[in-house]
C-alpha positions as a Markdown table, in Angstrom:
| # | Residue | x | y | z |
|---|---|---|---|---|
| 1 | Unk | 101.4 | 121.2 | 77.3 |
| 2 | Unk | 100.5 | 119.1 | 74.7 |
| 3 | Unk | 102.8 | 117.3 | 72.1 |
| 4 | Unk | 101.1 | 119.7 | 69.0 |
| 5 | Unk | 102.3 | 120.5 | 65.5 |
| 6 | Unk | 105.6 | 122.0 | 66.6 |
| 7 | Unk | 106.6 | 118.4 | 68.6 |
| 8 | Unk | 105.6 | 116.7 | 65.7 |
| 9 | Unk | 107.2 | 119.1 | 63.4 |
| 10 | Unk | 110.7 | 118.8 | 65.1 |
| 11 | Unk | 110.6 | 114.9 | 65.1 |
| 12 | Unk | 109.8 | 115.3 | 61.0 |
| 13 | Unk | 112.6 | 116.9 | 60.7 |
| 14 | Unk | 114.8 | 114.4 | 62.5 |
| 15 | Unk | 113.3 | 112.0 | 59.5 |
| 16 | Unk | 115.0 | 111.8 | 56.5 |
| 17 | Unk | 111.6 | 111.9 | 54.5 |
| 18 | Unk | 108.5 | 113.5 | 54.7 |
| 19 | Unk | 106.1 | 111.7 | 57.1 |
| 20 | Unk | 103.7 | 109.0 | 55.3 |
| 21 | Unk | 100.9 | 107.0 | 56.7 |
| 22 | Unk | 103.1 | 105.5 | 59.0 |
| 23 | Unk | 106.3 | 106.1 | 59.9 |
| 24 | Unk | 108.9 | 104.5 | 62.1 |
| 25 | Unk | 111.6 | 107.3 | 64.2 |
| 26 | Unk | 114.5 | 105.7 | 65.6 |
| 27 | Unk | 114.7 | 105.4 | 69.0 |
| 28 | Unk | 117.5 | 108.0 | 69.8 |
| 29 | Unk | 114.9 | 110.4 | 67.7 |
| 30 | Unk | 112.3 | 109.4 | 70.3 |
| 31 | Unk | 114.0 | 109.5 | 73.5 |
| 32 | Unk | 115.6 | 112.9 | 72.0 |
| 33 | Unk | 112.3 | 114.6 | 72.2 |
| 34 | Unk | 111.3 | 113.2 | 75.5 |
| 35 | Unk | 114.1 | 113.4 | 77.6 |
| 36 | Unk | 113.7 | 115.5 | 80.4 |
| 37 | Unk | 109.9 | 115.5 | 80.1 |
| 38 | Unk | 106.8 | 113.3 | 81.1 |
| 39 | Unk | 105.4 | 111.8 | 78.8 |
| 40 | Unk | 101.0 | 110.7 | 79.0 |
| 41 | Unk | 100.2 | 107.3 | 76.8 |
| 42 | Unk | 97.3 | 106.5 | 75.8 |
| 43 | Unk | 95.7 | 103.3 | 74.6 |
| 44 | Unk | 94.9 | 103.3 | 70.5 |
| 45 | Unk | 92.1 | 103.3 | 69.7 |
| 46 | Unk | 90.4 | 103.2 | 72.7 |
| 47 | Unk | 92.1 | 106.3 | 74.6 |
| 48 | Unk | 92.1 | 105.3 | 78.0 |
| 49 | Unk | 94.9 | 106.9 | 80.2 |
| 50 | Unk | 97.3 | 103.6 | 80.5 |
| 51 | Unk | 100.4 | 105.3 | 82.3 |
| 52 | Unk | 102.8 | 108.3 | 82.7 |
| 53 | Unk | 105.8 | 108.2 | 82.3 |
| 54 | Unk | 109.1 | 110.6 | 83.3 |
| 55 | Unk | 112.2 | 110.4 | 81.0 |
| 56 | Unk | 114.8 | 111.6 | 83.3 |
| 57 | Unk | 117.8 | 110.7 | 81.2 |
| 58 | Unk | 118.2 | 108.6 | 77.9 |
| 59 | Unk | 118.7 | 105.6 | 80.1 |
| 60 | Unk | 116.6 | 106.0 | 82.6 |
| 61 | Unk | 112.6 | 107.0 | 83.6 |
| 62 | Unk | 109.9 | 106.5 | 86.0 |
| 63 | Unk | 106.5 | 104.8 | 85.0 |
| 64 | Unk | 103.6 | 105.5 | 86.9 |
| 65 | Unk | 100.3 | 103.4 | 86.1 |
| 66 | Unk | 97.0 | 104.9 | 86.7 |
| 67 | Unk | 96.0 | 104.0 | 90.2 |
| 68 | Unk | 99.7 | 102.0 | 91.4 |
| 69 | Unk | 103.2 | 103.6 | 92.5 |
| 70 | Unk | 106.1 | 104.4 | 90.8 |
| 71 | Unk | 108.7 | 102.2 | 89.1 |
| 72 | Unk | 112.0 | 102.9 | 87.4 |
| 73 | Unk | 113.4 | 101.6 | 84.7 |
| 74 | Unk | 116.8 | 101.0 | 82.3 |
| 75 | Unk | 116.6 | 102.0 | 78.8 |
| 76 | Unk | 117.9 | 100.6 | 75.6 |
| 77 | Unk | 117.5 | 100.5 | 72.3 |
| 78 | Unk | 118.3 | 97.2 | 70.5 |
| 79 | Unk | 117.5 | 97.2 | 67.1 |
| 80 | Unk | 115.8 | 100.1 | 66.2 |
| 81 | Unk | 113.5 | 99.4 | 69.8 |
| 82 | Unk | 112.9 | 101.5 | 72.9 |
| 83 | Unk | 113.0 | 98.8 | 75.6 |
| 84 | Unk | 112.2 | 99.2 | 79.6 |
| 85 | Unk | 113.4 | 96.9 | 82.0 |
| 86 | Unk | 111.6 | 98.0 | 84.8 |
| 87 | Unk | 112.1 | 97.5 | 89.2 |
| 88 | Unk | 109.7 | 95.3 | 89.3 |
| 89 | Unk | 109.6 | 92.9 | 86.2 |
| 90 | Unk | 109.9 | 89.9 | 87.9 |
| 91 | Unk | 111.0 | 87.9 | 84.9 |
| 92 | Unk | 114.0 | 90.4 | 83.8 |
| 93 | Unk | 112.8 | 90.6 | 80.6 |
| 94 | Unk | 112.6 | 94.0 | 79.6 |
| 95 | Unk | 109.7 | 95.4 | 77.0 |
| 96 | Unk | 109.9 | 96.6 | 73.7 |
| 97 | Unk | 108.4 | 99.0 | 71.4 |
| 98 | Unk | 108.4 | 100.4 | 68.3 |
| 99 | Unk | 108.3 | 104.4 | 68.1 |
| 100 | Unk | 106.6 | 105.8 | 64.6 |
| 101 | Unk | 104.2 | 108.4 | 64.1 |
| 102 | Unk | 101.0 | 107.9 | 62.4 |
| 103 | Unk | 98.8 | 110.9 | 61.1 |
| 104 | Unk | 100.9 | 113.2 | 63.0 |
| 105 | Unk | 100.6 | 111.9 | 65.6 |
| 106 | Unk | 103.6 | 110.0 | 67.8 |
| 107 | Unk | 102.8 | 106.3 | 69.0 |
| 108 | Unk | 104.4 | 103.6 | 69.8 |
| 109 | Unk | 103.6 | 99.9 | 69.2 |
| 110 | Unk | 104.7 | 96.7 | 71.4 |
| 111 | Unk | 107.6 | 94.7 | 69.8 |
| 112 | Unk | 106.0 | 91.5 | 70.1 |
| 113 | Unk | 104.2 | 89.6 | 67.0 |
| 114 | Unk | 101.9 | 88.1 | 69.9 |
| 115 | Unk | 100.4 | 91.6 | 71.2 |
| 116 | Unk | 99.8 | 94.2 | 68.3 |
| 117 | Unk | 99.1 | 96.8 | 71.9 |
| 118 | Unk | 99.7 | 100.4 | 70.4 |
| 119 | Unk | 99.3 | 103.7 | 72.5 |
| 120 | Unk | 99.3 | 106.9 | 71.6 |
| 121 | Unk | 102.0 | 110.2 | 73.5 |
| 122 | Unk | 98.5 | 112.4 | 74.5 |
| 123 | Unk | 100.6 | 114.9 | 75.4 |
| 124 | Unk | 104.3 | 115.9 | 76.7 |
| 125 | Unk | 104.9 | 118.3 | 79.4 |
| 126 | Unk | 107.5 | 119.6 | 82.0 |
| 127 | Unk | 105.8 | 118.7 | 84.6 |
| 128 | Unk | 107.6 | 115.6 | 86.5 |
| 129 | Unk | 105.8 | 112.9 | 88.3 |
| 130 | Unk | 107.0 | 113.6 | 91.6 |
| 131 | Unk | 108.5 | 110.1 | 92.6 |
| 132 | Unk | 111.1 | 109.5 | 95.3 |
| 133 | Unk | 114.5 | 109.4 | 94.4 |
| 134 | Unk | 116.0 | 107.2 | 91.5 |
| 135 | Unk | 117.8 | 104.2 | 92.5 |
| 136 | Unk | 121.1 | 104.4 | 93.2 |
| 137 | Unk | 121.9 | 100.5 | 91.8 |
């Protein structure tokens, strides 16, 4: 199942205006529609697959990288940011983006001025990834 016009409708109407070229969603907004889902980015503008990801609560999902394992991760959302710290960052620091949709569609864009990295939600589905058990720590 694909995010379509009616995911894209209901997160317009979480906005207080109509969409424009670009517009930010809060975070909550974001993780409001996804939770409970899975979740395919893509890379923009290129469109390769980059990851998978499994939104099991709103603090907490499983990221699964084309071709590796899966890895959870703690959710939060400082400053109008969606950040992941993730089981295996090795430096603790977690990573942050930006949600907003762009020509109806829903991206998200890294919260760094270093790395302007933007992928696009393909699609949103049901369907969970099948990992082993969430961490109990």
């Amino acid at each position: 199942m694909t995010i379509g016009k009616a995911g894209i409708a209901a997160l317009l109407a979480l906005l207080p205006l109509a969409a424009q070229a670009q517009t930010r969603i809060t975070p909550e907004a974001f993780l409001s529609a996804v939770q409970g889902k899975t979740v395919m980015f893509h890379d923009y503008p290129t469109g390769e697959l980059v990851g998978t990801e499994e939104f099991l609560s709103p603090t907490l999902s499983v990221w699964r990288m084309v071709g590796r394992g899966c890895v959870y991760g703690q959710i939060t959302t400082p400053d109008g940011q969606i950040c992941f710290l993730y089981d295996d960052d090795e430096d603790g620091i977690p990573v942050c983006w930006w949600p907003f949709l762009h020509e109806d569609r829903l991206m998200v864009r890294l919260a760094t001025f270093t790395h302007s990295e933007i992928q696009e939600v393909r699609s949103i589905s049901e369907d969970g990834l099948n990992c082993p058990s969430a961490p109990i720590s």
